[in-house]
N, C-alpha and C positions, 0 to 999 in steps of 0.2 A: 504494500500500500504506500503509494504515494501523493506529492500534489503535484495537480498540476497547474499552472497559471491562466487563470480562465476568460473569454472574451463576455461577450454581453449577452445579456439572457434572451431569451425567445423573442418579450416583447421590452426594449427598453424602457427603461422609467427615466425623463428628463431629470437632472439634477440641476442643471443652469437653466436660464433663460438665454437665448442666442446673445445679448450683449453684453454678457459673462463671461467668456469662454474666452479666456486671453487675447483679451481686443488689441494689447500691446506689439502682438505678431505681426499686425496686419500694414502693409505700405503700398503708397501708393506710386505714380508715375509711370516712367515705359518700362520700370523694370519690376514691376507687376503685374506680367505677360504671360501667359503658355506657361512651359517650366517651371518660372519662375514662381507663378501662383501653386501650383503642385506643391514645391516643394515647403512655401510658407504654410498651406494648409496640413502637409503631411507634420510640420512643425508644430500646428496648434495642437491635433489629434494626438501628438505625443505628450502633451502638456496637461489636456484636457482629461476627467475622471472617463472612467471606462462609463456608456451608457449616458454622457454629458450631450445635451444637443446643439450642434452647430448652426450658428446664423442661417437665414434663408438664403438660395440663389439670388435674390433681390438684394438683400442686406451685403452681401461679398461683391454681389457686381457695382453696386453703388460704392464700398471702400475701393476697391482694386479700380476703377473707371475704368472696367470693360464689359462687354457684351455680356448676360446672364448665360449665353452659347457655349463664351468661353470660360465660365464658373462652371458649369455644367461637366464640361469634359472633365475639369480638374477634380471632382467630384468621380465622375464615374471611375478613373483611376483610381482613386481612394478603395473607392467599394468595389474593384477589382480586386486587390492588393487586400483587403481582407482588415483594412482601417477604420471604414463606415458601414452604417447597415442604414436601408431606407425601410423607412417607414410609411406606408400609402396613411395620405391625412394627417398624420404626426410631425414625419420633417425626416434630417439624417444624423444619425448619433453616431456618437465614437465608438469604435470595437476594437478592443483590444483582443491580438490575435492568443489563443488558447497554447502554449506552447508545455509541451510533456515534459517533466522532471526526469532526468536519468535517476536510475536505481543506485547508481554509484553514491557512496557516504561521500558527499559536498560541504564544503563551508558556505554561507550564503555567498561571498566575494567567486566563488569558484564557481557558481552555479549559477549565476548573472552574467559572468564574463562568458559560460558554455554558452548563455542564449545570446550573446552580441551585444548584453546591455552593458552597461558603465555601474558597478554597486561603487555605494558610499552610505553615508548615514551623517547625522545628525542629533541634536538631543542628546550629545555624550554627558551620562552621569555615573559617576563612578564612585566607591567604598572599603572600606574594607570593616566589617561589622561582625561581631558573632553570629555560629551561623545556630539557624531554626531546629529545632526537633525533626523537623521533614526535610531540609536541605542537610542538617547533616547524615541523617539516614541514607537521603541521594548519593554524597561524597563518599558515604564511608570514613567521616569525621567524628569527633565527640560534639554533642552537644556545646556550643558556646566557645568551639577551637574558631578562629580567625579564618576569616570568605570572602574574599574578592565580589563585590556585587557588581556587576558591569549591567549598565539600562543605554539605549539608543533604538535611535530609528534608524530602520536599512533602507535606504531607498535604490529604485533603480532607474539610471539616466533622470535622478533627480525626483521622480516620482516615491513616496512614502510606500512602501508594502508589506513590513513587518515592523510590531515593537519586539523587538531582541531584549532577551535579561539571562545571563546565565551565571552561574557562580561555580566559584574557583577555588581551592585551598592557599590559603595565602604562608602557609607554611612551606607548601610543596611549589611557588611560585611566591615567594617573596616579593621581588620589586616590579613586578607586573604592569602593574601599575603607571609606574615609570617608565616603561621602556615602551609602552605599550601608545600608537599616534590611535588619537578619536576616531579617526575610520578607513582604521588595517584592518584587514582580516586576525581574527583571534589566533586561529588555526596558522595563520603564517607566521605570527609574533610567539607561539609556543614553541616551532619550529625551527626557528634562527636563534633566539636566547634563549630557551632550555633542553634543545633537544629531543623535545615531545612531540610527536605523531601521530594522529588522532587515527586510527583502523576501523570501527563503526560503534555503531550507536543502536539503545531502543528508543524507541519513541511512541507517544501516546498523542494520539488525535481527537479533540473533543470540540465541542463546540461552543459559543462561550460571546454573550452581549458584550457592548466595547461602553464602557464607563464613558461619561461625558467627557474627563483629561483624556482618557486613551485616544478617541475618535477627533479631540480637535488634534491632536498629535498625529495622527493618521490621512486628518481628513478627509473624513469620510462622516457621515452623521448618526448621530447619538444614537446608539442601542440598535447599530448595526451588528451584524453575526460575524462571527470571526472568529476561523480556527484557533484553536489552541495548544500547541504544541510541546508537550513536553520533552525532552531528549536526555539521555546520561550516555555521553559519550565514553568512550574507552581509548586506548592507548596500544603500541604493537606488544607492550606489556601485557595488556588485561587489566591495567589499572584504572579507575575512574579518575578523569580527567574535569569533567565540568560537567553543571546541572545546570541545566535552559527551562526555563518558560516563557515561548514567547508567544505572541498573539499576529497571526496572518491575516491579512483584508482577506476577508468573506467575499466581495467583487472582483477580487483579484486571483484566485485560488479556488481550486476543487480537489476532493477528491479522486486516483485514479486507481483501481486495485484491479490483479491479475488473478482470477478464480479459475478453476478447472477443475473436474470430476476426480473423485477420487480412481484409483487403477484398479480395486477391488471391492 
């Protein structure tokens, strides 16, 4: 079972109004032509929430000063390309293309660059605190020994797609902390200063409303659904390395699981 990163639902639900939807994109003159418009609009569609509705043909050929002809084509490339979805009466919304999860144990940084995006994050807040009755049970720590609590948001090519939170033994990773830039990969910075290599993980999938902080963090809106992730990763030792819970956009993410008959 895994996720996979998901486009837009059957029938879109608007979340902007068209003169929402990053009006800062938009230019105008001769070099707001053919191509040109393509590619500013395939700009906004990357900017805009999955399911957001785009300005009408009216509203782009009046910014751009051309033909509604020439909005149109640029358009129908889009919803070739698998960017927009029409809607007969509605209008055309942004789709984000569905792209499958390798089975491969990824870091998020690994698994954003496998799909072509750019990962980073945001929102870096970091601790080091005693750790819980259930986080230490996760580590294989005592009660109240010393945890790395790492919080941010991951985004991809700048869009928000996960709150990350995972914890750490600050005993078995001391100055972590420090050596550690707001948005490396974890799994690369365990890698080059301790020598640690992450080999796989279990994980728990659940599902789980996003708190009013969560979702303006995300944004996305309040008491949306959104995966829940938990992970205890491992080491080419066997030892437990880090406890995650993090929280995946619900719009962004499905589940994908491989079933088959048993052979007897």
């Amino acid at each position: 079972m895994h996720l996979v990163e998901r486009g837009s639902p059957t029938v879109p639900r608007p979340r902007h109004e068209p003169h929402d939807v990053a009006p800062d994109v938009f230019t105008t003159g001769d070099r707001a032509k053919g191509a040109h418009i393509k590619d500013v609009l395939a700009s906004l569609v990357q900017r805009s929430r999955d399911g957001a509705l785009l300005p009408s043909e009216r509203v782009l050929a009046e910014r751009f000063g051309v033909a509604r002809m020439t909005v149109r084509g640029a358009i129908d490339d889009l919803e070739a390309r698998g960017l927009v979805r029409r809607v007969s009466g509605r209008g055309t919304f942004v789709q984000h293309p569905a792209l499958t999860h390798s089975e491969i144990f990824r870091s998020f940084s690994e698994d954003m660059r496998h799909r072509g995006l750019s990962p980073g994050a945001r929102g870096y807040r970091a601790r080091t605190r005693p750790a819980t009755r259930d986080v230490a049970g996760r580590l294989g720590v005592e009660p109240g020994a010393p945890v790395h609590s790492i919080e941010r948001i991951r985004t991809a090519d700048g869009i928000p797609m996960a709150l990350e939170r995972t914890n750490l033994s600050a005993d078995r990773f001391a100055n972590l902390l420090t050596v550690m830039n707001r948005d490396e990969s974890l799994y690369a910075v365990l890698a080059r200063e301790f020598g640690v290599r992450l080999e796989s993980a279990e994980q728990t999938v659940s599902i789980a409303r996003l708190r009013p902080a969560e979702a303006k963090r995300l944004e996305v809106a309040e008491d949306d659904a959104a995966f829940l992730i938990e992970r205890v990763s491992v080491d080419t030792m066997g030892n437990v390395v880090e406890f995650g819970r993090s929280l995946y956009r619900g719009d962004r993410y499905a589940i994908q699981m491989h079933v088959s008959r048993p052979t007897t």
